[in-house]
C-alpha positions as CSV (number, residue, x, y, z in Angstrom):
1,X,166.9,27.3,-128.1
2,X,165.7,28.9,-131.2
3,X,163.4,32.1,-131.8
4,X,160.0,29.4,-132.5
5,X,160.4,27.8,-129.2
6,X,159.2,31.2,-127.6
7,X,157.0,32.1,-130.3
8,X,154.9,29.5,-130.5
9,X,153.8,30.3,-126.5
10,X,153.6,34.0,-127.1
11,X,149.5,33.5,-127.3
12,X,148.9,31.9,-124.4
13,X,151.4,34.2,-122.4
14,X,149.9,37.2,-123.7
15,X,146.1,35.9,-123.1
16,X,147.5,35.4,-119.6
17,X,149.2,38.5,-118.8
18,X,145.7,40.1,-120.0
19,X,143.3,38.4,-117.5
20,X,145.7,39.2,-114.6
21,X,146.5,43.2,-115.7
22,X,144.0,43.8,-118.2
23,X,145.4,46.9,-118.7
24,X,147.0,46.0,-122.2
25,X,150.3,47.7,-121.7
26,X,150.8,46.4,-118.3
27,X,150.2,43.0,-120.1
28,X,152.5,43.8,-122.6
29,X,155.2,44.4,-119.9
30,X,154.8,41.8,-118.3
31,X,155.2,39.4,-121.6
32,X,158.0,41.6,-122.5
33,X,159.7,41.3,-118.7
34,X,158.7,37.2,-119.1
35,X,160.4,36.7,-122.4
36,X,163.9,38.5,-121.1
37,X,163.8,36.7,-117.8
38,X,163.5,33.2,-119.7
39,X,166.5,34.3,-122.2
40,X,168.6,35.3,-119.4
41,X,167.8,31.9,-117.9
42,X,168.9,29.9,-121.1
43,X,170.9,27.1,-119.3
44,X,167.8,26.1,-117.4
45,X,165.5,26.6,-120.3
46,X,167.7,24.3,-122.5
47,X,167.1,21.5,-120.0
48,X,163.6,21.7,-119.5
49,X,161.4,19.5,-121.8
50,X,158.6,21.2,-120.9
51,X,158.5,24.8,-121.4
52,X,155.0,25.9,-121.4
53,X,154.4,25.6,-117.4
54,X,158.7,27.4,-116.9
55,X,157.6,29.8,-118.5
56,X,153.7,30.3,-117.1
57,X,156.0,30.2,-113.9
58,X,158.3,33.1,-114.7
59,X,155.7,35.1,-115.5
60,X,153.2,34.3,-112.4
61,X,156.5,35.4,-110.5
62,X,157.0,38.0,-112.3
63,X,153.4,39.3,-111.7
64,X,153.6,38.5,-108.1
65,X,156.9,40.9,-108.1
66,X,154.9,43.9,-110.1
67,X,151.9,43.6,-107.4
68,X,154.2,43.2,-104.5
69,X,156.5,46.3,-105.8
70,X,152.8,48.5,-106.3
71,X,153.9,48.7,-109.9
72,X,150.6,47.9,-111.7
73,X,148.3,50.0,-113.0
74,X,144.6,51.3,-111.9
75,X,142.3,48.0,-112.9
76,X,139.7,49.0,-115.7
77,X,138.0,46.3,-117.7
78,X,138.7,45.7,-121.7
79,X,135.5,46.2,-124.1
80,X,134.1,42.8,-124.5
81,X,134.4,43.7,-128.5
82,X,137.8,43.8,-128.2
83,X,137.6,40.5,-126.1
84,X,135.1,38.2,-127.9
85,X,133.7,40.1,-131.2
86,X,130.8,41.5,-131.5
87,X,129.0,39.7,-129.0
88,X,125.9,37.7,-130.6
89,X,123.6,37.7,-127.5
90,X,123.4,40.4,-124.8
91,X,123.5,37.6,-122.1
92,X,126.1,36.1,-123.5
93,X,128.4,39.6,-123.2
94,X,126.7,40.5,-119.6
95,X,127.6,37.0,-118.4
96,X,131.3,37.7,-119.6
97,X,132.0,41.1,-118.1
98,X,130.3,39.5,-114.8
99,X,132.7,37.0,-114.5
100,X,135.8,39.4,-115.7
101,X,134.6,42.0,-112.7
102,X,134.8,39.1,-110.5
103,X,138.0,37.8,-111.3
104,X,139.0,41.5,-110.2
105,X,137.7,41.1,-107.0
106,X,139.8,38.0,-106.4
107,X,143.2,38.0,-104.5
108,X,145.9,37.9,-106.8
109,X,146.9,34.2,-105.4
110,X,143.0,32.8,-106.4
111,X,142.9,34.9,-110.2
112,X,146.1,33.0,-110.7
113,X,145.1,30.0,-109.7
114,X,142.2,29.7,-111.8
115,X,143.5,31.4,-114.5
116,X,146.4,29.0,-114.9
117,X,143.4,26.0,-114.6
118,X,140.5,27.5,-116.2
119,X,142.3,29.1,-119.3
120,X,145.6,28.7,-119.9
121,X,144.4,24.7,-119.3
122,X,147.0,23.2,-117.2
123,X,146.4,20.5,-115.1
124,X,146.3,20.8,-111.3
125,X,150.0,19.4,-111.0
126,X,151.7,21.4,-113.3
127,X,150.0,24.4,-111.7
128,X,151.5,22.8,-108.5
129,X,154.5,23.2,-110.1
130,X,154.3,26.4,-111.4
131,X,153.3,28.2,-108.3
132,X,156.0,25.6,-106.3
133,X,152.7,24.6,-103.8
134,X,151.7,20.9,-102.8
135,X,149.2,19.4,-105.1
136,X,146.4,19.3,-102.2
137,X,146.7,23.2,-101.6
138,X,146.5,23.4,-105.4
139,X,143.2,21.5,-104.9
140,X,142.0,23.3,-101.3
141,X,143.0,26.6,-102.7
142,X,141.0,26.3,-106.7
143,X,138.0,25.2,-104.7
144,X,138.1,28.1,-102.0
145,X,138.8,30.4,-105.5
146,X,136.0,28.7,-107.1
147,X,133.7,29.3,-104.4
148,X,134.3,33.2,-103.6
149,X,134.2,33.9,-107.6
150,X,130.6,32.2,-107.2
151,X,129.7,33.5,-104.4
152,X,130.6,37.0,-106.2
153,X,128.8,36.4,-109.1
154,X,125.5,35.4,-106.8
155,X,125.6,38.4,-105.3
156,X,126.2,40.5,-108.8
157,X,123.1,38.8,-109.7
158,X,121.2,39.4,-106.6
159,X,122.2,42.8,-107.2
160,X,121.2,43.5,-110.6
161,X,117.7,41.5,-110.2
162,X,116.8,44.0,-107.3
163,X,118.1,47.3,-109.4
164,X,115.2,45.6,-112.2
165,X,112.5,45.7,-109.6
């Protein structure tokens, strides 16, 4: 194992640990707390072929642990500047913290789901793999997680069309 092999994932991980904590130095922690648990594990990681989703895995169990232990931060959502740029069109950024806010309102078990699916772009069986679930709750749960986020949006909507009225 050489320094690049964790490099070159140290994007994706930290765009990750972002959408889940959002606070940018829980993220930071929990990239930090990823990158130490996959060194001290170097036997395993010399073995494995595939890298990406091992360590994707380590640091969904590692966020699991920080949720389960209390240890995360107040939510608060990032400036969609420092997400996306100036935003070119006003729906465009509304659209954008909508679906952020509703990722928050997710249980930690659906964010991570679709997260791991929607951007870090694995397929459904290696997030099967990563979370150690059967490929059909995979599928049952990303639907049901894909539903409420809708659902939430819906009523977002619903909610800011009657405030306009």
């Amino acid at each position: 194992m050489n320094k690049n092999d964790l490099v070159e994932h140290l994007p994706d991980l930290r765009r990750y640990a972002r959408s889940l904590l959002y606070a940018p130095s829980d993220a930071e922690d929990l990239v930090q707390e990823t990158l130490l648990s996959a060194l001290a594990s170097m036997p395993l990681w010399l073995r494995r072929s595939k890298r990406r989703p091992w360590l994707f895995s380590i640091m969904h169990n590692n966020f699991v642990n920080l949720v389960q232990q209390g240890k995360t931060r107040e939510k608060h959502f990032p400036s969609l500047v420092s997400l996306y740029g100036d935003p070119v069109e006003q729906p465009f950024a509304e659209s954008c913290a909508g679906l952020h806010r509703g990722l928050q309102y997710l249980s930690v078990d659906d964010r991570s789901l679709l997260l791991l699916v929607a951007q870090a772009g694995f397929s459904y069986e290696q997030v099967a793999h990563i979370l150690d679930l059967p490929l059909g709750t995979v599928m049952s749960r990303l639907h049901r997680a894909r539903q409420k986020l809708r659902k939430l949006l819906e009523q977002a909507d619903d909610h800011r069309y009657r405030e306009q009225q």
